[in-house]
C-alpha positions as a printed NumPy array, in Angstrom:
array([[-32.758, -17.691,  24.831],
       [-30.844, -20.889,  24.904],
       [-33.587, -23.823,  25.811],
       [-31.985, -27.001,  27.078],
       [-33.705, -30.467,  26.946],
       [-31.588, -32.212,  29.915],
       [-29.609, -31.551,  32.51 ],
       [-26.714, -33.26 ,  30.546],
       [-27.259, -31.056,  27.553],
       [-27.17 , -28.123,  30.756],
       [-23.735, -29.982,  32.288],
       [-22.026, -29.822,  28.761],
       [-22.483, -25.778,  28.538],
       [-20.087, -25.439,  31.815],
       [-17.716, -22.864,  30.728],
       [-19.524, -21.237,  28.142],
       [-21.598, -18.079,  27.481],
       [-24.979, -19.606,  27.065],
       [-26.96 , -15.774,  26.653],
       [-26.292, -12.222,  26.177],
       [-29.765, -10.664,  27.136],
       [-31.837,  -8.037,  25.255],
       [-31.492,  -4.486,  26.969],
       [-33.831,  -3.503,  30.069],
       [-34.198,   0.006,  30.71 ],
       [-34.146,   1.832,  34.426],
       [-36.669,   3.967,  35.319],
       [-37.11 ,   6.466,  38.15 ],
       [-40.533,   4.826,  38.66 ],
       [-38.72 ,   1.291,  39.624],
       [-36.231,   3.17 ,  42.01 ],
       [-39.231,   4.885,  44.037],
       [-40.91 ,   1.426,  44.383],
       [-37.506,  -0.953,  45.235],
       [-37.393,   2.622,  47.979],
       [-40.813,   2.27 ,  48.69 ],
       [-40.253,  -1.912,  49.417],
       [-37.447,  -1.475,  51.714],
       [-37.451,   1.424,  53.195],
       [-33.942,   2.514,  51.44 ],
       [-35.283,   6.243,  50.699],
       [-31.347,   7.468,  50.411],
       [-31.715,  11.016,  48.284],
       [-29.264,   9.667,  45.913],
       [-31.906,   7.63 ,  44.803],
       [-35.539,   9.331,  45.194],
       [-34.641,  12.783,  44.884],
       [-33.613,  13.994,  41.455],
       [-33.288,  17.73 ,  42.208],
       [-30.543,  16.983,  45.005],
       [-29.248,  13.989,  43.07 ],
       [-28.779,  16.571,  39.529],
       [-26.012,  18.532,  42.512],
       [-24.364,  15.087,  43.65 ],
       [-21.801,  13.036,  42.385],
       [-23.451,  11.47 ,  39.33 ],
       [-25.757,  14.491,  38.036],
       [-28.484,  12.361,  38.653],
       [-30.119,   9.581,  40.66 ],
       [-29.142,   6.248,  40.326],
       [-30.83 ,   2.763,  41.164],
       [-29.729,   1.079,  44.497],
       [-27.482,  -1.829,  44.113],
       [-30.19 ,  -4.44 ,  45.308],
       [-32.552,  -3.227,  42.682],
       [-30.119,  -3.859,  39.789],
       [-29.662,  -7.171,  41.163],
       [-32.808,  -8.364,  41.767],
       [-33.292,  -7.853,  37.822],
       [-31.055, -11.715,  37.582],
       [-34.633, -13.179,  37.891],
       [-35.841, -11.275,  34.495],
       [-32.398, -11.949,  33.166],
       [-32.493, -15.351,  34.058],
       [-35.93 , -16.152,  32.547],
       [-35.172, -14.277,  29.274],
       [-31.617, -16.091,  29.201],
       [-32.359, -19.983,  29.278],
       [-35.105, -22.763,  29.959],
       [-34.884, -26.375,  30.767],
       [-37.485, -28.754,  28.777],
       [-39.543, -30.301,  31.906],
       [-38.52 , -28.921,  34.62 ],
       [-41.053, -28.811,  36.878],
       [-39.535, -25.984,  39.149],
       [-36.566, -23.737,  39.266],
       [-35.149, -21.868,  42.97 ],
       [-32.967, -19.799,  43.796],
       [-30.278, -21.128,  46.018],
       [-28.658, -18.088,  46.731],
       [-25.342, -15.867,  45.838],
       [-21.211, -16.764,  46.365],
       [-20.428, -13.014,  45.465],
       [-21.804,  -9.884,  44.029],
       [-19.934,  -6.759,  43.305],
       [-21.356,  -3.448,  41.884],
       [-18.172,  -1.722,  40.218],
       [-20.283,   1.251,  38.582],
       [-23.58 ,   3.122,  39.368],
       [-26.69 ,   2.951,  37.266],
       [-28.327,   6.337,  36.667],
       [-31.646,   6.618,  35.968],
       [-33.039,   6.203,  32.213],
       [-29.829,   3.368,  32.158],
       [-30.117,   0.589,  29.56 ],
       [-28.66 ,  -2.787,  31.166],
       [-28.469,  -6.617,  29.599],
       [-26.754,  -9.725,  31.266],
       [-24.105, -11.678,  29.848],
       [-24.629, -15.346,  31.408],
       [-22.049, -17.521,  31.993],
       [-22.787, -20.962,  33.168],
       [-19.57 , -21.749,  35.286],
       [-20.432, -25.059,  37.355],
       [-23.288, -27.829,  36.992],
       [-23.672, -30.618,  39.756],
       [-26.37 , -32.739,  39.971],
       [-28.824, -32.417,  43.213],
       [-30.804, -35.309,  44.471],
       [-33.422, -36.77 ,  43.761],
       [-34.17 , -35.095,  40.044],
       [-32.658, -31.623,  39.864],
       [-29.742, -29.888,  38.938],
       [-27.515, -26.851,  41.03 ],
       [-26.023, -24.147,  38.036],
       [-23.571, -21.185,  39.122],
       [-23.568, -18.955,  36.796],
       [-21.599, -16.144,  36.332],
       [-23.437, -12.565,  35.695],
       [-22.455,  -9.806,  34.474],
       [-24.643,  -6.736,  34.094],
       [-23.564,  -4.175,  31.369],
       [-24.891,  -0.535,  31.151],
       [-25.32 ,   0.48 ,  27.352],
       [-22.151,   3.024,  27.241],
       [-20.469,   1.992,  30.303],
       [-16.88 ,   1.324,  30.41 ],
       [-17.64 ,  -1.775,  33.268],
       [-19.846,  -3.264,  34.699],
       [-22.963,  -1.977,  37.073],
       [-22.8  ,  -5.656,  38.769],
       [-20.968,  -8.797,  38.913],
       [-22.836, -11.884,  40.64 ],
       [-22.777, -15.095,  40.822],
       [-26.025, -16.801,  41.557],
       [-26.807, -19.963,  42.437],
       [-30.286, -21.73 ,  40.503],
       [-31.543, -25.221,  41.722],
       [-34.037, -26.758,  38.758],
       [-36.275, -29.56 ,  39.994],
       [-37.624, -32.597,  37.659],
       [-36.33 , -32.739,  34.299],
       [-34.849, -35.506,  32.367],
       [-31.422, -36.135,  33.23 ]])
């Protein structure tokens, strides 16, 4: 975890890999509840007996689940010293080039591509995502997200 003590020390990271997270498995039990929370019961997903006869011999997670993991990845990837609060402001793109079957292993490689100060006291960072599966040839997702940080020192 990279921890950052300004938002200058943040602005002089643009361009760089700041974190490669540790590995966070996928679990059947998180697909039936991101099904359960939206309502996205697809059998791809929630049925591993019909899944085992589809395309990937198993089920896989739904797109939206793998990326709303960027919160975990972003807390385990960096923190700013003082901040009083950190948002997110949303996503440019997101992509999902390869499936992630069940009992997959993914990490995030973070990229901090763009920092622009925000009035009065914060700080907007794009950074560039990329989620791996362990043993995938590319990646399960490709985002970049937008985080807003509130009150630290400049």
């Amino acid at each position: 975890m990279k921890t950052f003590r300004s938002y200058s020390e943040v602005a002089s990271c643009v361009g760089q890999e700041v974190a490669v997270t540790d590995w966070v498995e996928v679990t059947q039990a998180q697909i039936d509840q991101f099904a359960d929370a939206t309502g996205d019961h697809q059998w791809i997903h929630v049925d591993p007996q019909r899944a085992a006869q589809g395309p990937f011999g198993t089920t896989i997670a739904h797109g939206f689940l793998t990326l709303s993991l960027l919160p975990r990845f972003m807390e385990a990837s960096f923190a700013i010293t003082g901040a009083r609060m950190g948002v997110n402001y949303g996503l440019n793109r997101v992509r999902f080039p390869a499936p992630v079957p069940v009992g997959s292993r993914l990490r995030a490689h973070m990229v901090l591509a763009a920092a622009e100060p925000v009035a009065p006291d914060g700080m907007q960072m794009t950074w560039e995502v990329t989620l791996e599966r362990e043993g995938g040839d590319k990646p399960v997702c490709v985002a970049e997200a937008l985080v807003r940080s509130y009150g630290a020192p400049a």
